[in-house]
C-alpha positions as a printed NumPy array, in Angstrom:
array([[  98.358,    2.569, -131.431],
       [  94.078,    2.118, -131.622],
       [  93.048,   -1.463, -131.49 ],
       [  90.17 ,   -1.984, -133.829],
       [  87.687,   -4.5  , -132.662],
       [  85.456,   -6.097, -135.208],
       [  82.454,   -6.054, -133.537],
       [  82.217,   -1.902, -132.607],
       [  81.11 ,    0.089, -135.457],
       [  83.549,    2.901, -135.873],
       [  81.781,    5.499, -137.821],
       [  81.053,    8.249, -135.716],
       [  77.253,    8.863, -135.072],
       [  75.598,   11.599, -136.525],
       [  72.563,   13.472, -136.048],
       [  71.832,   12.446, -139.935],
       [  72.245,    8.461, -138.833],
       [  70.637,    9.12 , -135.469],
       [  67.551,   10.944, -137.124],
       [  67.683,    8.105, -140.03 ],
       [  67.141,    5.601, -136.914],
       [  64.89 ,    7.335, -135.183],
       [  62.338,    7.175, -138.204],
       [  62.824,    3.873, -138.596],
       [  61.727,    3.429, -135.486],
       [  58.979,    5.545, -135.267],
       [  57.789,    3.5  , -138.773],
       [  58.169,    0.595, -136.872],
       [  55.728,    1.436, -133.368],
       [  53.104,    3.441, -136.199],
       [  53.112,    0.085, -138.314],
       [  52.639,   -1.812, -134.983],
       [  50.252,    0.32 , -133.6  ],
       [  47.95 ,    0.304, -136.501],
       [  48.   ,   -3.671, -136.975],
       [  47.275,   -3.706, -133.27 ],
       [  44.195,   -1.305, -134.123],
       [  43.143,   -3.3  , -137.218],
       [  43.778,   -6.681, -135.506],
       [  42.344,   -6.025, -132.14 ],
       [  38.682,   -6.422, -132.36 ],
       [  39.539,   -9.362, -134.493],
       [  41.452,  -10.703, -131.783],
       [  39.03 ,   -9.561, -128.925],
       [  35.848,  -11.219, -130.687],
       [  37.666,  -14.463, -130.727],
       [  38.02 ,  -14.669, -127.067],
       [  34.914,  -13.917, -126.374],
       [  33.864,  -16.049, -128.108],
       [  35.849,  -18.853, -127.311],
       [  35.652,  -18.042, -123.33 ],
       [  31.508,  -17.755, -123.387],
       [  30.39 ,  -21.69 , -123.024],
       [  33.83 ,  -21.952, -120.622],
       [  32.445,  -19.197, -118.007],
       [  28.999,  -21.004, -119.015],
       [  29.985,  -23.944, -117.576],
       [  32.068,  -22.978, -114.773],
       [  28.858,  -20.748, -113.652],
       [  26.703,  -23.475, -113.511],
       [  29.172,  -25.937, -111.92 ],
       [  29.678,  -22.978, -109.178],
       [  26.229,  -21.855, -108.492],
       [  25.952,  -25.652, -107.692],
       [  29.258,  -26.393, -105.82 ],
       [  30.516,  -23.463, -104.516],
       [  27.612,  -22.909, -101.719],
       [  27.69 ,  -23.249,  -98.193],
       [  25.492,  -26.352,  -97.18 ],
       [  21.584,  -25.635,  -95.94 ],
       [  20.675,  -26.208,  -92.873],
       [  18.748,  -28.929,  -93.917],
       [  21.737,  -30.621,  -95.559],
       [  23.447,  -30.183,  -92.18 ],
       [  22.232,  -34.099,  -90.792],
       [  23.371,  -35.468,  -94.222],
       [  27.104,  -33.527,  -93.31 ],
       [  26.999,  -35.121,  -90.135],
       [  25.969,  -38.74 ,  -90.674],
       [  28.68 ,  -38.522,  -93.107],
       [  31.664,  -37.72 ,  -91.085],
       [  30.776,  -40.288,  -88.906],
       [  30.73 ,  -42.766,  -91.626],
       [  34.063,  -41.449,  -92.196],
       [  35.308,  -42.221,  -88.5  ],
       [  33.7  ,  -45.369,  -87.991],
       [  35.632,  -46.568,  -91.494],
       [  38.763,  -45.115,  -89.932],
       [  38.331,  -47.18 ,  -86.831],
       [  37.402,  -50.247,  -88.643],
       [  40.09 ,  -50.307,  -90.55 ],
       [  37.903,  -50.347,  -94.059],
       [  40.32 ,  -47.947,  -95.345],
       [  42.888,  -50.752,  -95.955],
       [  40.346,  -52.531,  -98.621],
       [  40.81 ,  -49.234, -100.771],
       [  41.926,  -49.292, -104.133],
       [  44.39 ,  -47.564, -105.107],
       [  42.597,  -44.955, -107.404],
       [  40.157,  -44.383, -104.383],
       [  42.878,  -43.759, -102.056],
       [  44.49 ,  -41.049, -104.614],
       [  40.889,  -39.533, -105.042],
       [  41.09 ,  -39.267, -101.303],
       [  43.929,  -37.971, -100.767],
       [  43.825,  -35.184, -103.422],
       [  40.931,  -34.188, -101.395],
       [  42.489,  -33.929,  -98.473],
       [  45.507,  -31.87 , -100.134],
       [  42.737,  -29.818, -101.787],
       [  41.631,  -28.845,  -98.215],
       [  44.655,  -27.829,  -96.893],
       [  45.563,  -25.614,  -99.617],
       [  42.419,  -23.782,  -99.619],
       [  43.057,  -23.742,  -95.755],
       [  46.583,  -21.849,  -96.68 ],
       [  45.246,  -20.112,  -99.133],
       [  42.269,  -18.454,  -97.017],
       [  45.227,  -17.825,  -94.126],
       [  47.287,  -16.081,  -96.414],
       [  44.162,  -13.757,  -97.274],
       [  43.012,  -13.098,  -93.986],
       [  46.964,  -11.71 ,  -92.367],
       [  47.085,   -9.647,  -96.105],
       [  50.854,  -11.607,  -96.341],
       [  52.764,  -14.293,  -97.409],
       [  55.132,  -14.819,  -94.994],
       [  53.191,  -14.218,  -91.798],
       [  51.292,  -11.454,  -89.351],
       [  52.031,   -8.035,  -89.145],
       [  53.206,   -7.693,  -85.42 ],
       [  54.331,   -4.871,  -85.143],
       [  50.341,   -2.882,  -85.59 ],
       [  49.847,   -5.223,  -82.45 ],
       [  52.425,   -4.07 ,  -80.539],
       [  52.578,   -0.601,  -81.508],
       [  51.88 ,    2.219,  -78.944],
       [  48.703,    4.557,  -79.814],
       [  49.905,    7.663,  -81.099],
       [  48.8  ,   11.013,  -79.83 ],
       [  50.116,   14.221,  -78.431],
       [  51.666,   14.793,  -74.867],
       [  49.332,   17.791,  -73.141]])
């Protein structure tokens, strides 16, 4: 007795079907390809153009931001962390609003990640130092 199950197509596959499919397919990635041709530059102008003024932008925000200090900015650095301390130790940092606060402490959480981050890059891992190139005799040949 053969149990028919509605769902399993029961003809028996040919190399006529199986050829039939095949150049569907093969319609199907030539189709594809060629609007991926025709489309493409279309698609690629776009983005440049819409990513130009962005990388504009973030050039001239970086060439300004992203630079160690001078030396001659190195006073300024220090006059301002002690600012910081003496606020800590005179307690001004209780008559902070609230939005300066948050500002101030997304700072400080921007620091420690960029902290982690560099970490991470330095040991080459995730998860933590490669030990065992530490430990690891030199290898050579016993004379």
């Amino acid at each position: 007795m053969h149990i028919r199950l509605p769902f399993v197509n029961h003809r028996p596959h040919t190399f006529t079907n199986m050829s039939r499919m095949l150049a569907k397919v093969a319609g199907a990635g030539q189709r594809m390809g060629s609007a991926v041709v025709t489309s493409g530059p279309k698609i690629a102008t776009g983005v440049v153009q819409w990513t130009t003024p962005k990388l504009k932008t973030f050039w001239y925000y970086a060439k300004v931001e992203l630079i160690p200090p001078k030396p001659s900015e190195i006073p300024a650095v220090q006059k301002g962390l002690q600012e910081v301390i003496a606020a800590a130790k005179s307690g001004k940092w209780k008559t902070l609003t609230v939005r300066e606060a948050w500002l101030n402490t997304l700072v400080a959480v921007e620091i420690c990640f960029w902290f982690f981050i560099g970490e991470q890059i330095g040991r080459r891992s995730m998860i933590g130092y490669d030990v065992k190139l530490a430990v690891e005799p030199p290898k050579h040949s016993p004379i």
